[in-house]
N, CA, C and O of each residue as an XYZ file, in Angstrom:
820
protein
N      10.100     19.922    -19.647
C       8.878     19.210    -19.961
C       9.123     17.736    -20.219
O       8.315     16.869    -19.886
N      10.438     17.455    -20.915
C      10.635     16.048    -20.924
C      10.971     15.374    -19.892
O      10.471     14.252    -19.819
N      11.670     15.702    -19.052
C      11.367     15.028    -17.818
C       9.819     14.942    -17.133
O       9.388     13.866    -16.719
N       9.196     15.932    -17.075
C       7.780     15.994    -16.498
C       7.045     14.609    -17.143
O       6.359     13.899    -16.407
N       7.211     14.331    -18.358
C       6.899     13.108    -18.967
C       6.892     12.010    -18.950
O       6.023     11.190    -19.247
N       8.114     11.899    -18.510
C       9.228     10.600    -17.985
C       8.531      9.771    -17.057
O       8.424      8.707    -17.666
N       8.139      9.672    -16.243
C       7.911      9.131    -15.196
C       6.341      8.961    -14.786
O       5.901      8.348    -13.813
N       5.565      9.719    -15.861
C       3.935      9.605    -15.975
C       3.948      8.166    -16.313
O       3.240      7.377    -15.688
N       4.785      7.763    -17.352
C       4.712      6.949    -18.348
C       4.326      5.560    -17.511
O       3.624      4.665    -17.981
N       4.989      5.549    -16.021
C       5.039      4.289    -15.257
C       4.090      3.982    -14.815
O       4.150      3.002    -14.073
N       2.673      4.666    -15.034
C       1.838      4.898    -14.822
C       0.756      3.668    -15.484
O      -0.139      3.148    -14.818
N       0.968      3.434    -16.508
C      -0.266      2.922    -18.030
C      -0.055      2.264    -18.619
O       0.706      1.744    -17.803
N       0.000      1.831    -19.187
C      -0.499      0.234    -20.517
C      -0.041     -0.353    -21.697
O       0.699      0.102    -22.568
N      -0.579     -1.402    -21.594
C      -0.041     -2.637    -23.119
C      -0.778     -2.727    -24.124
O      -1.939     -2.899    -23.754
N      -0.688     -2.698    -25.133
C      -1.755     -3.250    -26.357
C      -2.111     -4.733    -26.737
O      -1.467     -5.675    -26.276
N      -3.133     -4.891    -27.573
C      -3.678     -5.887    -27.809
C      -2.725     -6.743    -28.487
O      -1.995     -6.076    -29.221
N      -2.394     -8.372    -28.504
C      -1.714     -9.223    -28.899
C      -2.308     -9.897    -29.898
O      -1.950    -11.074    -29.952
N      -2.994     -9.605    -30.608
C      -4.041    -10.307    -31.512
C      -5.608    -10.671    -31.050
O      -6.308     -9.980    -30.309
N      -5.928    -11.781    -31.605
C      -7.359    -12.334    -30.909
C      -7.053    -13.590    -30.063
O      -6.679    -14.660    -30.543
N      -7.285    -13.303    -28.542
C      -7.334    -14.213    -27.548
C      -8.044    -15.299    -27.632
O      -9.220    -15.430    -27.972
N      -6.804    -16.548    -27.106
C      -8.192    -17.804    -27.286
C      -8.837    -18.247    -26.222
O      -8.320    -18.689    -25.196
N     -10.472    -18.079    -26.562
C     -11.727    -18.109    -25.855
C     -12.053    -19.016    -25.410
O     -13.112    -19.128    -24.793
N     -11.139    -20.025    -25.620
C     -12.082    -21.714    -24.877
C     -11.793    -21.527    -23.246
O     -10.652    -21.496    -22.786
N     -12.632    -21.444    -22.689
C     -12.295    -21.666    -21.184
C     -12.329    -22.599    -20.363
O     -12.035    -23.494    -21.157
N     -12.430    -23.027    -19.568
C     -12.965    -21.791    -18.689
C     -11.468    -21.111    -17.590
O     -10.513    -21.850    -17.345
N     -11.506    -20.263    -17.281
C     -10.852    -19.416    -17.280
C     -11.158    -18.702    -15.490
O     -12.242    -18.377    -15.006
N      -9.853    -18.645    -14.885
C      -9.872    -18.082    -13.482
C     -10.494    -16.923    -13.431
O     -10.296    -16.251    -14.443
N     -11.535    -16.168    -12.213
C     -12.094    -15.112    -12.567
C     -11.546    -13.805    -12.318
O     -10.958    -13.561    -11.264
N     -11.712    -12.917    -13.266
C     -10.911    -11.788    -13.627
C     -10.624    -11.375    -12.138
O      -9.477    -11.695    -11.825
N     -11.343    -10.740    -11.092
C     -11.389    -10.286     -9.904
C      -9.910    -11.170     -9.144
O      -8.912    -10.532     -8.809
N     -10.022    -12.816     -8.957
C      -8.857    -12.621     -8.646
C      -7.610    -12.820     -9.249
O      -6.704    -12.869     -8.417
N      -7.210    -12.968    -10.555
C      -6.344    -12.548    -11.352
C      -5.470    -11.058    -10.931
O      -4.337    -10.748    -10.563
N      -6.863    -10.342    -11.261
C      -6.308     -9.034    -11.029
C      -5.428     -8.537     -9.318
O      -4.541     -7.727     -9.048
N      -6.258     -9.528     -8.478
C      -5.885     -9.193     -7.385
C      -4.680     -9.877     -6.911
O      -3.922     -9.557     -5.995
N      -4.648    -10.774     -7.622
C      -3.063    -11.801     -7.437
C      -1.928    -11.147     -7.631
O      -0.929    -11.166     -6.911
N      -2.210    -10.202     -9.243
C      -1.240     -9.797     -9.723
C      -0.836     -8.262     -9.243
O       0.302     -7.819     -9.402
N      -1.829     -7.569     -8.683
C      -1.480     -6.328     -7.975
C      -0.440     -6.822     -6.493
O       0.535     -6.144     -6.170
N      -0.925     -8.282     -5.604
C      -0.350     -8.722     -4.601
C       1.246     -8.754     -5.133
O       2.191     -8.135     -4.642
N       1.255     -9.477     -6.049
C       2.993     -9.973     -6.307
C       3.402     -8.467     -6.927
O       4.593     -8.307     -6.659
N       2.914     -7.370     -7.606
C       3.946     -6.008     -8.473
C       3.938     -5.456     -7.126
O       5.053     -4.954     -6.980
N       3.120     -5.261     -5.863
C       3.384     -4.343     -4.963
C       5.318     -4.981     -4.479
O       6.138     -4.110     -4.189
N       5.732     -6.422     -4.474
C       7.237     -6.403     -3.743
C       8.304     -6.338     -5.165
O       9.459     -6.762     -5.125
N       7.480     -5.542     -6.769
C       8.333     -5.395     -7.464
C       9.234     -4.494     -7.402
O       8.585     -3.478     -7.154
N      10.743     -4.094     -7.493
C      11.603     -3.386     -6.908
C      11.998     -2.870     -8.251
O      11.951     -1.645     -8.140
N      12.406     -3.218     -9.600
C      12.932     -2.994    -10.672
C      12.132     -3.591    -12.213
O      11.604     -4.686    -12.407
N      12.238     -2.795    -12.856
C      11.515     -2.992    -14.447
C      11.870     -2.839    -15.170
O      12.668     -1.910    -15.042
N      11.811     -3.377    -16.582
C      12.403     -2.547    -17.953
C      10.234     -2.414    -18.481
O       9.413     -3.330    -18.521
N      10.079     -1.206    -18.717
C       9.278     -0.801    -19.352
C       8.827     -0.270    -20.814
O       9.388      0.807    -21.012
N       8.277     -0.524    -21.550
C       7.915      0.373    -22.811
C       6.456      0.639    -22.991
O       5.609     -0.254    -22.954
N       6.171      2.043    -23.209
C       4.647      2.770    -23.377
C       4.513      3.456    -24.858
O       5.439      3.834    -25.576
N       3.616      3.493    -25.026
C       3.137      4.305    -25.918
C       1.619      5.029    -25.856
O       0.661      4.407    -25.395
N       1.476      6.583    -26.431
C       0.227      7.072    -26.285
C      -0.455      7.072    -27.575
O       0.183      7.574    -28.501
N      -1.609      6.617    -27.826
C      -2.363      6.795    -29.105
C      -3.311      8.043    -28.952
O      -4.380      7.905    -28.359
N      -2.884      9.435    -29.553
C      -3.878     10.368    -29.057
C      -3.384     11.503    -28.294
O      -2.177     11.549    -28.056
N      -4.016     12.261    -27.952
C      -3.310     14.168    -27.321
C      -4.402     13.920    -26.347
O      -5.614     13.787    -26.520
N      -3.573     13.888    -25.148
C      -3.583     13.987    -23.720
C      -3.562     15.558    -23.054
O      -2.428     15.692    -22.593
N      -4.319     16.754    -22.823
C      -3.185     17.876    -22.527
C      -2.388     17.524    -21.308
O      -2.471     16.528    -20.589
N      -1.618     18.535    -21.240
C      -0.283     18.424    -20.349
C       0.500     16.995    -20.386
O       1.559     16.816    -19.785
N      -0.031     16.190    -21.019
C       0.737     14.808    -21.525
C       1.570     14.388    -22.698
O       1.178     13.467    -23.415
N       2.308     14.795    -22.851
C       3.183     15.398    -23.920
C       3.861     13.729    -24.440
O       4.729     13.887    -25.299
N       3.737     12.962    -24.254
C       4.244     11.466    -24.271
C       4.105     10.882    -25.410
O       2.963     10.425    -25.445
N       4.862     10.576    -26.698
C       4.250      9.605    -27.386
C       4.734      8.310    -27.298
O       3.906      7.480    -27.675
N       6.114      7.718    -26.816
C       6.786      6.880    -26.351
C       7.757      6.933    -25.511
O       8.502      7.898    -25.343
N       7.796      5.702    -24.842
C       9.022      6.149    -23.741
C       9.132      4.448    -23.973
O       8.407      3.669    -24.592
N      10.618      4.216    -23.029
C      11.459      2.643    -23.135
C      12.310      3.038    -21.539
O      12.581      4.044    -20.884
N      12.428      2.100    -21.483
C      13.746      2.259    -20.347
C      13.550      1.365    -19.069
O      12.492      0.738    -19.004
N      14.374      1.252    -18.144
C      14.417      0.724    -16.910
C      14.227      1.787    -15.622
O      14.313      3.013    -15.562
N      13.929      0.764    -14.629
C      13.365      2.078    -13.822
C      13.814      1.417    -12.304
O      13.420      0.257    -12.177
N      14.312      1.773    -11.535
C      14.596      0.769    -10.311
C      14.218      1.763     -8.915
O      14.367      2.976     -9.067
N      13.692      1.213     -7.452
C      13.631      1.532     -6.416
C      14.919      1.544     -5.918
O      15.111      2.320     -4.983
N      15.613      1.051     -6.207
C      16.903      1.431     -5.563
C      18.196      2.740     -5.424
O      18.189      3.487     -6.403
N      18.745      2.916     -4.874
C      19.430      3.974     -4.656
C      18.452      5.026     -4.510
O      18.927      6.141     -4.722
N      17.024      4.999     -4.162
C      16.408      6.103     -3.533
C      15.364      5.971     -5.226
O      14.228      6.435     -5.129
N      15.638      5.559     -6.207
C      14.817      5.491     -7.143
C      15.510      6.171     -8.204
O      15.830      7.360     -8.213
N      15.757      5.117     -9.295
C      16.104      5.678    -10.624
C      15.533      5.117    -12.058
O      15.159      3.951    -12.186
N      15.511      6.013    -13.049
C      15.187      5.785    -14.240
C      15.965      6.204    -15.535
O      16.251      7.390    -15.704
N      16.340      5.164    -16.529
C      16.938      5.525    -17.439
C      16.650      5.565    -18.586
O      15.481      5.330    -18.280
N      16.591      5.669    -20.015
C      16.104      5.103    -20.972
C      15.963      6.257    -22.230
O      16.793      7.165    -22.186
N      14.852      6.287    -23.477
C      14.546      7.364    -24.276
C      13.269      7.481    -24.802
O      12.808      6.488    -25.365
N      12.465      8.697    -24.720
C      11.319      8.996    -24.470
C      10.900      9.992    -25.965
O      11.801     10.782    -26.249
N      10.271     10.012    -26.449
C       9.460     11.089    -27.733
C       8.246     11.195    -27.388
O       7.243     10.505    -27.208
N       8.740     12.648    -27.328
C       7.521     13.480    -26.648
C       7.170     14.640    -27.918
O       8.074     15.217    -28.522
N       5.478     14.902    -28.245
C       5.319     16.264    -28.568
C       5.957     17.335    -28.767
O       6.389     17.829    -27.726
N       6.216     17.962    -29.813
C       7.483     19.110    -29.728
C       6.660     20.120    -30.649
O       6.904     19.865    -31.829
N       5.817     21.120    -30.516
C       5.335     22.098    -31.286
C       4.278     21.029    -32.494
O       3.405     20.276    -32.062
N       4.500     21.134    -33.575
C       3.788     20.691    -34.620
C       4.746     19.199    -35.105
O       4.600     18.414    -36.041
N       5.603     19.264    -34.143
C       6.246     17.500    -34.367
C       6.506     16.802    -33.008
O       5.743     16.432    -32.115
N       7.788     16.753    -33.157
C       7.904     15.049    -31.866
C       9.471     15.272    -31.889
O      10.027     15.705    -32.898
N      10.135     14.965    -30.764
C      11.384     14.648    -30.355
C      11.549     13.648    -29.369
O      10.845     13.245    -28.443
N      13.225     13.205    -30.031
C      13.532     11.669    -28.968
C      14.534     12.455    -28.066
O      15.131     13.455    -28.465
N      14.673     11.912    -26.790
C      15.733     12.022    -25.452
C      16.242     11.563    -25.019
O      15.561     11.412    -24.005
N      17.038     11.096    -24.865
C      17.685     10.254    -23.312
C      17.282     10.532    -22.312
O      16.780     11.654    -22.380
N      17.180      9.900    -20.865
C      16.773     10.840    -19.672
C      17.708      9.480    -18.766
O      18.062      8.319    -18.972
N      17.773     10.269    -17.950
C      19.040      9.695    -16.803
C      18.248      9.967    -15.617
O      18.393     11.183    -15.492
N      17.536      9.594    -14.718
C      17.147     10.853    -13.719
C      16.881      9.737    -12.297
O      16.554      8.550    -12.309
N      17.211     10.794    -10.958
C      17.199      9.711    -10.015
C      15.799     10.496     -9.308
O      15.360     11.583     -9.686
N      15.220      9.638     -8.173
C      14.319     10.783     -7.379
C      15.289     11.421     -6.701
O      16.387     11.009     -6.330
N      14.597     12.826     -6.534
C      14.966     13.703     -5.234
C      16.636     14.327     -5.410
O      17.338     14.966     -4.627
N      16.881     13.819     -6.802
C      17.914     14.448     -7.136
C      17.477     15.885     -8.235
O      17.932     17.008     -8.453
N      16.492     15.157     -8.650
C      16.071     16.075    -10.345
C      15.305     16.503     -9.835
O      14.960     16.249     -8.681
N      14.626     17.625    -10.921
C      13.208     18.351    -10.712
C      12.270     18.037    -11.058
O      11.506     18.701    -11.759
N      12.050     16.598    -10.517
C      10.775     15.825    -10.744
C       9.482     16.407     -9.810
O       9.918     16.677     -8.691
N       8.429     16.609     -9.887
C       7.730     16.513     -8.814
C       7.297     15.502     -8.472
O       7.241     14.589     -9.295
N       6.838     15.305     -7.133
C       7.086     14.181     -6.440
C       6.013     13.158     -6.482
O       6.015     12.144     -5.784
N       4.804     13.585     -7.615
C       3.867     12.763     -8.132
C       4.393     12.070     -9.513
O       3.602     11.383    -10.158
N       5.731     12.256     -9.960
C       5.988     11.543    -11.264
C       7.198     10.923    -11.337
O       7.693     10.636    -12.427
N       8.031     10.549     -9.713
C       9.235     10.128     -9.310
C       8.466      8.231     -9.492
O       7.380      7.652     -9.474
N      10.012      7.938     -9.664
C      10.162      6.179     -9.622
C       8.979      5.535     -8.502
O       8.119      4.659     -8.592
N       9.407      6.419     -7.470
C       8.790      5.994     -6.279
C       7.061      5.896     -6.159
O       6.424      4.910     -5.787
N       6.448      7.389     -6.643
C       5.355      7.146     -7.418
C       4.480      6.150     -7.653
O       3.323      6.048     -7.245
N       5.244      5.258     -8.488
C       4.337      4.465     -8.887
C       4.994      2.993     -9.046
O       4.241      2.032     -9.206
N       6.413      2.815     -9.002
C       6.434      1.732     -8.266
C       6.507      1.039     -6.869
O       6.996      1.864     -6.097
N       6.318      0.245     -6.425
C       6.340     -0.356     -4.726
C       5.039     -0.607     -4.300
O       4.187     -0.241     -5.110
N       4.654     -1.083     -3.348
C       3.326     -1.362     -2.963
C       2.179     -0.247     -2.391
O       1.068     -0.504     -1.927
N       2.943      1.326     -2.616
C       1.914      2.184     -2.513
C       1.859      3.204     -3.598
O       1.319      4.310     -3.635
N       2.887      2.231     -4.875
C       2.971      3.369     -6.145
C       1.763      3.427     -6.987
O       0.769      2.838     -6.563
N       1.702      3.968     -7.972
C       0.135      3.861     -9.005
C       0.189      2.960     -9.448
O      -0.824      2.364     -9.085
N       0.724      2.375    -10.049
C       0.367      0.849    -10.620
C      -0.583     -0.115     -9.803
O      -1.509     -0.853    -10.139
N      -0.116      0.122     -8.865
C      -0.382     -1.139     -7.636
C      -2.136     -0.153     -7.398
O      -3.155     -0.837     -7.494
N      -2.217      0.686     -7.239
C      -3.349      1.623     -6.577
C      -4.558      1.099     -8.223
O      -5.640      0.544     -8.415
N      -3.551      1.674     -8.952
C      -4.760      1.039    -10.634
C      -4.998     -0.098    -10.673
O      -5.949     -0.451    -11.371
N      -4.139     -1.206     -9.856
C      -4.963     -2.578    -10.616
C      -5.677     -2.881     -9.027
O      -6.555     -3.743     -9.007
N      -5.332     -2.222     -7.765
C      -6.078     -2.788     -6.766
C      -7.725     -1.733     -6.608
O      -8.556     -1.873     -5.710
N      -7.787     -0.872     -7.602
C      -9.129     -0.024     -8.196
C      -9.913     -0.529     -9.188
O     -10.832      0.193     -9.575
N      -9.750     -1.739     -9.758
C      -9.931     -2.180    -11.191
C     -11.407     -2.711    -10.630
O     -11.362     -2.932     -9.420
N     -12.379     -2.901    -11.086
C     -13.515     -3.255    -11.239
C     -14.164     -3.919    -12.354
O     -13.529     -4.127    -13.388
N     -15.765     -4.382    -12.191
C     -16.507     -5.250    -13.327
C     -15.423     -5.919    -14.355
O     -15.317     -5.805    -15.577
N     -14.690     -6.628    -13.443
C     -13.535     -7.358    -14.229
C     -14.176     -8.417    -14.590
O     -15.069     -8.944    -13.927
N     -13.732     -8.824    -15.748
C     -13.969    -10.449    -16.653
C     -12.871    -10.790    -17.482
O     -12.359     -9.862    -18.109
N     -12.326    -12.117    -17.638
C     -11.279    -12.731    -17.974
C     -11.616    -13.020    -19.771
O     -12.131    -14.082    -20.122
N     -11.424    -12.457    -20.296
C     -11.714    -12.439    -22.076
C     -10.979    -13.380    -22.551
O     -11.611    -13.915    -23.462
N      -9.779    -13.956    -22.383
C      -9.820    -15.131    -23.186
C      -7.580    -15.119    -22.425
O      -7.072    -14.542    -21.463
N      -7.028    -15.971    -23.414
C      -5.381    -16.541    -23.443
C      -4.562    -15.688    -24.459
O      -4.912    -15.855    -25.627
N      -3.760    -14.994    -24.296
C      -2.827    -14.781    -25.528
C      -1.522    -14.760    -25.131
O      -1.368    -14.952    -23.925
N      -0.473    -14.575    -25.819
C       0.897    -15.213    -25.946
C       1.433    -13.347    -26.017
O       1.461    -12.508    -26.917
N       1.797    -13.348    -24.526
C       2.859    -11.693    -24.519
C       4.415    -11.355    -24.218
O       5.086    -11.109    -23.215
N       4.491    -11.394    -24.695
C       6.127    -11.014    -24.801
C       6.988    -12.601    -24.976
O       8.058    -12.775    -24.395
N       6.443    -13.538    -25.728
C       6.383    -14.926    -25.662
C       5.947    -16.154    -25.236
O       6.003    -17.270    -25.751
N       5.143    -15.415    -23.370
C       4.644    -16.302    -22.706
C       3.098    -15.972    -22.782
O       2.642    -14.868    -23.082
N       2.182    -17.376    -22.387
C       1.033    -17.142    -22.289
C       0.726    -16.551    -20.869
O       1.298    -16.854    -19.822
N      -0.507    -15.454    -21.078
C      -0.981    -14.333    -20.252
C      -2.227    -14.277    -20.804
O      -2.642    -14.326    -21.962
N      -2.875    -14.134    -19.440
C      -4.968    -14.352    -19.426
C      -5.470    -12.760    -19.118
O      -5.335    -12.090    -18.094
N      -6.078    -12.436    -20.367
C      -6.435    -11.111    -20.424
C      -7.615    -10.421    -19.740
O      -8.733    -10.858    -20.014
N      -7.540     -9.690    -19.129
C      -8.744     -9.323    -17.803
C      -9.336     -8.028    -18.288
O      -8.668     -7.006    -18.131
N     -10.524     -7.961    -18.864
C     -10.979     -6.181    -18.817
C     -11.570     -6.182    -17.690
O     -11.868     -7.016    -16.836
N     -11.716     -4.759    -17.900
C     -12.705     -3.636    -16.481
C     -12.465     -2.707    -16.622
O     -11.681     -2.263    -17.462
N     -13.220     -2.004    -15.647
C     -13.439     -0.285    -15.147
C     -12.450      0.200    -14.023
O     -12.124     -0.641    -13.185
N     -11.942      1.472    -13.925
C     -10.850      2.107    -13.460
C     -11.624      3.466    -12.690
O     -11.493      4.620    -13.098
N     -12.268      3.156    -11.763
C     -13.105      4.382    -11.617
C     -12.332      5.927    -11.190
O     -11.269      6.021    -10.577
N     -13.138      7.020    -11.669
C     -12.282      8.249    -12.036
C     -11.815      8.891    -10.992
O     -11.018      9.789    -11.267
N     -12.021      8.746    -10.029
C     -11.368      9.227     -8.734
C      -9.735      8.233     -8.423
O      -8.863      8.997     -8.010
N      -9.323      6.992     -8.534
C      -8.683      6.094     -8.802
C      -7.651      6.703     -9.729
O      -6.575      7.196     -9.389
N      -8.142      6.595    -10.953
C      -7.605      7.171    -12.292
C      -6.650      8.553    -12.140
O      -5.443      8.687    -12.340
N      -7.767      9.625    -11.665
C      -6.855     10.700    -11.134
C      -6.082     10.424     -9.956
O      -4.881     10.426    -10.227
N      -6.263     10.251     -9.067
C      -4.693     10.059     -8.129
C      -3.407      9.012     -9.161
O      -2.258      8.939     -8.726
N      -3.704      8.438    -10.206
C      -2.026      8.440    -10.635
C      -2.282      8.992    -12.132
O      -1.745      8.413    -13.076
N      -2.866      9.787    -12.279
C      -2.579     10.981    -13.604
C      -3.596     11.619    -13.298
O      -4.792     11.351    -13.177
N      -2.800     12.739    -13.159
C      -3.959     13.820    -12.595
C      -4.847     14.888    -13.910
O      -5.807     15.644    -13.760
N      -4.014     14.531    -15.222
C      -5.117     14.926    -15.968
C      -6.362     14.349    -16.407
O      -7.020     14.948    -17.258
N      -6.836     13.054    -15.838
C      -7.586     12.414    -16.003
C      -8.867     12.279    -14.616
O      -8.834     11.770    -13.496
N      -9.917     13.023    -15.406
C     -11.116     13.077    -14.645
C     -12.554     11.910    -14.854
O     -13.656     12.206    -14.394
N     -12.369     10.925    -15.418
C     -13.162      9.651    -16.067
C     -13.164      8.558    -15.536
O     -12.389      8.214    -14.643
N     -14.075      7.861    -16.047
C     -13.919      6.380    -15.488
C     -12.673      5.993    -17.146
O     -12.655      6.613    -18.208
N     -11.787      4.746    -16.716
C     -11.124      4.634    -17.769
C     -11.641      2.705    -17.884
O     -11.707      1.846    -17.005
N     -11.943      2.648    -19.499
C     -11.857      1.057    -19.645
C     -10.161      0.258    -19.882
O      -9.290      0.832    -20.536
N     -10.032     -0.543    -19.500
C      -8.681     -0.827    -19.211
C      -8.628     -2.561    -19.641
O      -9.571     -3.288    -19.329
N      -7.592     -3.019    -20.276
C      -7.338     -4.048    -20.296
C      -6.212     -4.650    -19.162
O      -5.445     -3.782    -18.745
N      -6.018     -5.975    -18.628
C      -5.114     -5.960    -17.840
C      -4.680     -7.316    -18.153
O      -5.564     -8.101    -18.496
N      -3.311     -7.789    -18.087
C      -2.743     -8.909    -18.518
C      -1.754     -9.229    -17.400
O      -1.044     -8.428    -16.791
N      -1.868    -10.943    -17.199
C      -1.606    -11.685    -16.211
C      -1.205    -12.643    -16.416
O      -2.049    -13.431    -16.843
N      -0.019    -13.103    -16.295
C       1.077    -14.274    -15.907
C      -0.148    -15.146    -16.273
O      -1.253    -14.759    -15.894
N       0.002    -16.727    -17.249
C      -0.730    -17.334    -17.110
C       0.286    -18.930    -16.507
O       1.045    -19.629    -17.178
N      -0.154    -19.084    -14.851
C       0.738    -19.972    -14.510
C       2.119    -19.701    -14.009
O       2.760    -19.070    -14.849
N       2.933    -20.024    -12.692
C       3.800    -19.814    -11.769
C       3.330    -18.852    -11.131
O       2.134    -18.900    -10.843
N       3.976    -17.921    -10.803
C       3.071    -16.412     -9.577
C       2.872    -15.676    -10.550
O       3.670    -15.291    -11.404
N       1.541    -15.423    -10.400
C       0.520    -14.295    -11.322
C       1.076    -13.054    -11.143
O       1.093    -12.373    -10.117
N       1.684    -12.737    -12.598
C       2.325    -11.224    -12.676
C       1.731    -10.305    -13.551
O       1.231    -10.597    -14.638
N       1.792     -9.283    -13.095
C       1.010     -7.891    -13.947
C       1.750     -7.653    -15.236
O       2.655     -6.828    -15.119
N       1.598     -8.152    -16.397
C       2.903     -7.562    -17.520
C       1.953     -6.884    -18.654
O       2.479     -6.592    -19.728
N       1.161     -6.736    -18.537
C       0.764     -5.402    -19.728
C      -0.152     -5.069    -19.362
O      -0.714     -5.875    -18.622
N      -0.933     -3.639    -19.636
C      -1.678     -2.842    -19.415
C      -1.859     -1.855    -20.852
O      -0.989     -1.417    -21.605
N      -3.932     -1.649    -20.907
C      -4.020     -1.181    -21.830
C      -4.878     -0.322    -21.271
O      -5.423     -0.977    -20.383
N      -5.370      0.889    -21.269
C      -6.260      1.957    -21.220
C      -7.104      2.978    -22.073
O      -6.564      3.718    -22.896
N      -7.888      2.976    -21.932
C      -8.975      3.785    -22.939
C      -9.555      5.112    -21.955
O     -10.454      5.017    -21.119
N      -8.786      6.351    -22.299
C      -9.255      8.000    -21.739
C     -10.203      7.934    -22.030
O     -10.222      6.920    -22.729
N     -11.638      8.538    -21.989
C     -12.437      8.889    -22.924
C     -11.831     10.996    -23.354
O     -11.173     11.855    -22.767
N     -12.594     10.883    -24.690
C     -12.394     12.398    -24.742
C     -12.964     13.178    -23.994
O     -13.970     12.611    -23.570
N     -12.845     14.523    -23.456
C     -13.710     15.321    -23.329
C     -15.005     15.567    -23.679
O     -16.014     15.874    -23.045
N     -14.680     15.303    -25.170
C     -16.283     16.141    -25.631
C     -16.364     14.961    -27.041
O     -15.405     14.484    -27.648
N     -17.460     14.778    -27.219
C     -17.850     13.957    -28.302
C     -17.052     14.213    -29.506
O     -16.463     13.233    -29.963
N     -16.893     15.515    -30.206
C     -16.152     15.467    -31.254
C     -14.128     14.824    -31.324
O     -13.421     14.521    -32.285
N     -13.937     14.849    -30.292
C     -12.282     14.094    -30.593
C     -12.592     12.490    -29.711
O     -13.512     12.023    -29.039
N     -11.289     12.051    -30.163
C     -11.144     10.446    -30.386
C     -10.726     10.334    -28.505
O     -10.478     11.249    -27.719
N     -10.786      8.907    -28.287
C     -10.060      8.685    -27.098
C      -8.782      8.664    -27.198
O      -8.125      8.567    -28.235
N      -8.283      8.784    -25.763
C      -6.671      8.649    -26.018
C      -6.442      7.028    -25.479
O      -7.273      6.671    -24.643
N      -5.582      6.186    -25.801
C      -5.035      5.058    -25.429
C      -3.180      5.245    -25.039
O      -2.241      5.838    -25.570
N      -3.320      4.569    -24.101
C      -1.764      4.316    -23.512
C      -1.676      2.700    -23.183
O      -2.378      2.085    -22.380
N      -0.737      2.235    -23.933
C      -0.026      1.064    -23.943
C       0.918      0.781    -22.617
O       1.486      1.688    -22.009
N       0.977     -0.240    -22.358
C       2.335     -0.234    -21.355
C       2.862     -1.740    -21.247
O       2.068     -2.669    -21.395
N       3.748     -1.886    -21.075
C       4.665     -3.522    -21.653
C       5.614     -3.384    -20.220
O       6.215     -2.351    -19.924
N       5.620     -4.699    -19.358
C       6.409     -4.400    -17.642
C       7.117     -6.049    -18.521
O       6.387     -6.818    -19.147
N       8.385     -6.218    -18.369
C       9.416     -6.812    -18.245
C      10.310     -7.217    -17.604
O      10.671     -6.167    -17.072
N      11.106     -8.132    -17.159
C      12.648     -8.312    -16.409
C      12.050     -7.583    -14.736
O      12.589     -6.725    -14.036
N      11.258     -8.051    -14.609
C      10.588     -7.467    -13.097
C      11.331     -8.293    -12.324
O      11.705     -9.402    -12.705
N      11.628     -7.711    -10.996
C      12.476     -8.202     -9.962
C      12.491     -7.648     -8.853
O      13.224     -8.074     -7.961
């Protein structure tokens, strides 16, 4: 199951950096978003970190870290805490594609390269608008919401049948790069909370 996990993760999103500053005016979200899906489709290698806020079923994820590369056929390394009965456990995971018993919707390949999910989620992104400037991972990045419509959504997590609201964050200045991602599941049913998944893209190359 922890491997089954592993590699969802490459999938989803960043959290909020504080309160963005609003003075604009500001490039429009639409092509932001589309700049930055253009330049992650020739991304080859990442260091990533996710986190899930919330019970996903069959998504057993509460954090994962690690690097992840197209090369040598696709590999990923790093340590992941996942769901474990009524607690949580940490892992190591080592795993290449097509070596492990990944299935072949949650391999490296998946979802990085120009026909992986990443690239498919931000070139699906819709009613985008550019919300304001904030400072991510040190550099300034222009924050884009929108809609993720649910057909989209499910082809790169297939437990997800919804439209998803999504934050998306973009290089502000040199070539517009995709480096964080935030997502909002909705629940099922009115009585439980949404789920959120964080995601932080780094050392891209």
């Amino acid at each position: 199951m922890r491997r089954l996990a592993l590699l969802l993760v490459l999938l989803l999103t960043a959290g909020c950096t504080g309160s963005p500053d609003t003075r604009g005016p500001f490039p429009a979200g639409s092509e932001l978003v589309r700049t930055a899906a253009t330049s992650f489709a020739s991304v080859r290698s990442v260091h990533f970190a996710a986190g899930v806020n919330g019970v996903l079923p069959g998504f057993p994820l509460r954090q994962i870290e690690g690097d992840a590369t197209l090369a040598d056929g696709g590999h990923a390394t790093g340590t992941i805490d996942v769901q474990s009965g009524d607690g949580h456990a940490k892992y190591p995971f080592d795993v290449h594609d097509g070596q492990d018993a990944l299935p072949e919707a949650y391999r490296v390949g998946a979802f990085l390269g120009p026909h992986g999910g990443l690239k498919r989620l931000l070139d699906g992104v819709t009613d985008t608008r550019t919300e304001g400037r904030e400072n991510v991972d040190g550099a300034p990045a222009l924050r884009v919401a929108g809609t993720v419509p649910a057909a989209v959504a499910h082809s790169v997590l297939a437990q997800v049948d919804a439209d998803l609201n999504v934050k998306v964050w973009v290089s502000d200045g040199g070539p517009r790069r995709f480096v964080r991602l935030w997502v909002q599941i909705p629940p099922p049913d009115d009585h439980l909370s949404p789920v959120m998944i964080e995601l932080s893209l780094t050392e891209q190359a």
